[in-house]
Backbone bond lengths (Angstrom), bond angles and torsions (degrees), N, CA, C in turn:
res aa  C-N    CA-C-N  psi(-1)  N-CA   C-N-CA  omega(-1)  CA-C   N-CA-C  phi
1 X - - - 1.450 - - 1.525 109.88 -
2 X 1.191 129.61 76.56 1.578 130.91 173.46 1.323 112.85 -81.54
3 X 1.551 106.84 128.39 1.002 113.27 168.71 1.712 104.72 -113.62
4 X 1.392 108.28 126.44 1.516 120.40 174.79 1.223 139.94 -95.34
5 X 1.652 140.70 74.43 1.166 130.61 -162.60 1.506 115.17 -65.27
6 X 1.370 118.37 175.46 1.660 120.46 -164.44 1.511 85.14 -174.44
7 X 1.474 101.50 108.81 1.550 120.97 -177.66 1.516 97.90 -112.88
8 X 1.466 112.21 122.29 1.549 135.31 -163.66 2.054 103.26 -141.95
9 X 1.311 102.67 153.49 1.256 119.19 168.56 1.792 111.48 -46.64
10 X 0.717 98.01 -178.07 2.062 95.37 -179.10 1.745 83.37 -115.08
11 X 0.795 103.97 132.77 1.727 123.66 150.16 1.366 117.45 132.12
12 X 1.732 123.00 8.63 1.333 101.37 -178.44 1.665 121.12 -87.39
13 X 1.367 110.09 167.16 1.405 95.81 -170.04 1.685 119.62 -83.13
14 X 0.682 127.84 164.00 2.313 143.12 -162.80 1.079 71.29 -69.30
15 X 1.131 155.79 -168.23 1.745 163.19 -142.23 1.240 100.91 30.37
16 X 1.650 112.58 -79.39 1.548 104.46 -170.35 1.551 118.54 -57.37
17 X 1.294 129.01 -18.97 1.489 140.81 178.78 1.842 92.65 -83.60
18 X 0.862 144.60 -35.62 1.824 135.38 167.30 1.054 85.74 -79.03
19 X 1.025 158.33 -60.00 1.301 133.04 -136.54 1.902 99.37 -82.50
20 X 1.077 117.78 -46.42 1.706 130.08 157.10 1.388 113.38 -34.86
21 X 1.495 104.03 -61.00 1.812 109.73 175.27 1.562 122.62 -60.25
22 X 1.339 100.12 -27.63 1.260 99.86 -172.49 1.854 109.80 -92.27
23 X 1.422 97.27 -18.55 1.519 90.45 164.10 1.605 131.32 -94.34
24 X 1.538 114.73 -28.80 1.605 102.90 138.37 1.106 138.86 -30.36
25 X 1.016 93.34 -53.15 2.173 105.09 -176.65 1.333 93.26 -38.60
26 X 2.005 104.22 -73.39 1.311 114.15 -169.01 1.721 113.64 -27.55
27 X 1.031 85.18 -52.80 1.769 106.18 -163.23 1.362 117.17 -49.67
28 X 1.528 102.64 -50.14 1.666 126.47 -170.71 1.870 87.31 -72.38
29 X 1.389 123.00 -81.27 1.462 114.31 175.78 1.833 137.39 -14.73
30 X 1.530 89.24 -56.79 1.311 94.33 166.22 1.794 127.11 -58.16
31 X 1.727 101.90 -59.76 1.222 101.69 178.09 1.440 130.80 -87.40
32 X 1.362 100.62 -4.55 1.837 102.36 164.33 1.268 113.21 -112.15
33 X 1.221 140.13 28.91 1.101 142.99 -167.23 1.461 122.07 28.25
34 X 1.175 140.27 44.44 1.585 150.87 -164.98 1.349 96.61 -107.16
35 X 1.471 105.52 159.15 1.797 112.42 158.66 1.420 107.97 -101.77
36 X 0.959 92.28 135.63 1.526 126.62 156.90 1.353 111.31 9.35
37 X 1.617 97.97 -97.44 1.710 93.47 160.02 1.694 147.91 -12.73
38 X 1.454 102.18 -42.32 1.357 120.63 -169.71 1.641 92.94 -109.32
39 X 1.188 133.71 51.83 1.359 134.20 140.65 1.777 133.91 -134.45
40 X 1.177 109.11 100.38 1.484 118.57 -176.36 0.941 124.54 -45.80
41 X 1.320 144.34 167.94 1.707 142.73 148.38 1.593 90.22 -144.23
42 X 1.293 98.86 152.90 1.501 129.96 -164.27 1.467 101.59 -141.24
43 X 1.498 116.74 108.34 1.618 104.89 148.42 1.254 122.15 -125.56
44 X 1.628 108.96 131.87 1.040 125.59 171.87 1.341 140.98 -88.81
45 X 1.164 138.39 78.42 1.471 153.60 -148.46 1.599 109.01 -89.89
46 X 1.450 99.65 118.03 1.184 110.91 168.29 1.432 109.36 -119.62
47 X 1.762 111.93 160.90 1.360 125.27 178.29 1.561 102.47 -77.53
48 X 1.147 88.26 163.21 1.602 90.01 -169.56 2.091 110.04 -82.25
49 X 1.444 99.64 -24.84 1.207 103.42 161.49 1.568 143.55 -80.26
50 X 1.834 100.03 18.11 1.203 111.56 178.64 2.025 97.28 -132.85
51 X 0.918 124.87 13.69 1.758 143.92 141.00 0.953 131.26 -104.14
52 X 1.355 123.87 107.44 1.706 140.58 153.17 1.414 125.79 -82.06
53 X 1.227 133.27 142.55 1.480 130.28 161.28 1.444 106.75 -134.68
54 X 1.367 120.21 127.03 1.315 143.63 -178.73 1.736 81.67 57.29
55 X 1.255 107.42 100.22 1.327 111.56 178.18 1.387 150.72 -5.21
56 X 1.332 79.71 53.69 1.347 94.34 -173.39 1.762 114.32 -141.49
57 X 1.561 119.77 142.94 1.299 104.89 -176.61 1.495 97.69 -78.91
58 X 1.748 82.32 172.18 2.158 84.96 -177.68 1.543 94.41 -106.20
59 X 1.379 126.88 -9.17 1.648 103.27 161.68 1.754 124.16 -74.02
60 X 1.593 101.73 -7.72 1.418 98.30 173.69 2.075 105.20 -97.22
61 X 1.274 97.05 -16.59 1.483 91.59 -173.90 1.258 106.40 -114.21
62 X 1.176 142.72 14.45 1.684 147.26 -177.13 1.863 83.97 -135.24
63 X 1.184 127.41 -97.79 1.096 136.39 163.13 1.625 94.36 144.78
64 X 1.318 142.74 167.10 1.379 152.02 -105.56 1.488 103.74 -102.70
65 X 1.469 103.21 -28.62 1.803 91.71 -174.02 1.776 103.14 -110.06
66 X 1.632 106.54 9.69 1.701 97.49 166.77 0.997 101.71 -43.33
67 X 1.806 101.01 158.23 1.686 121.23 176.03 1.276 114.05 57.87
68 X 1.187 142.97 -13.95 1.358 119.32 -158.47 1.955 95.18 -114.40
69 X 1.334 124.66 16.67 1.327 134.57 156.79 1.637 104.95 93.83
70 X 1.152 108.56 22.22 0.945 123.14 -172.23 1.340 117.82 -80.18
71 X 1.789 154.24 169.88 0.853 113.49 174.74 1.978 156.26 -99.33
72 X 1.954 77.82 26.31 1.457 102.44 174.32 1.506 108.21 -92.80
73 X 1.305 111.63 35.50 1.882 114.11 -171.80 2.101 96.35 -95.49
74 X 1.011 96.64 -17.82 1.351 109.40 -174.90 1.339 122.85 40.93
């Protein structure tokens, strides 16, 4: 029974998150041999002003609508 979290920026839209879930699943099924049923996805959404990498936040260094297909995704 795996359950898989997937920690992402806050703002993408419910489509692109099924469309994510639904390819884990795939993923987890195939290579762990599980059904379907018995595989989780978890997303955990954070603001971009509460994530840094190499010290730095990513709403000051991506800026607010990275990732979310917006058109600063470049």
């Amino acid at each position: 029974m795996p359950v898989i979290t997937v920690r992402i920026g806050k703002g993408r839209p419910a489509e692109t998150k099924r469309a994510a879930a639904r390819a884990i699943t795939d993923a987890a099924v195939a290579t762990l041999g599980v059904k379907r049923e018995w595989v989780t996805v978890l997303f955990e959404e954070y603001d971009r002003e509460n994530w840094a990498t190499g010290g730095e936040l990513h709403v000051d260094k991506f800026g607010h609508g990275f990732g979310t297909g917006g058109s600063e995704d470049g």
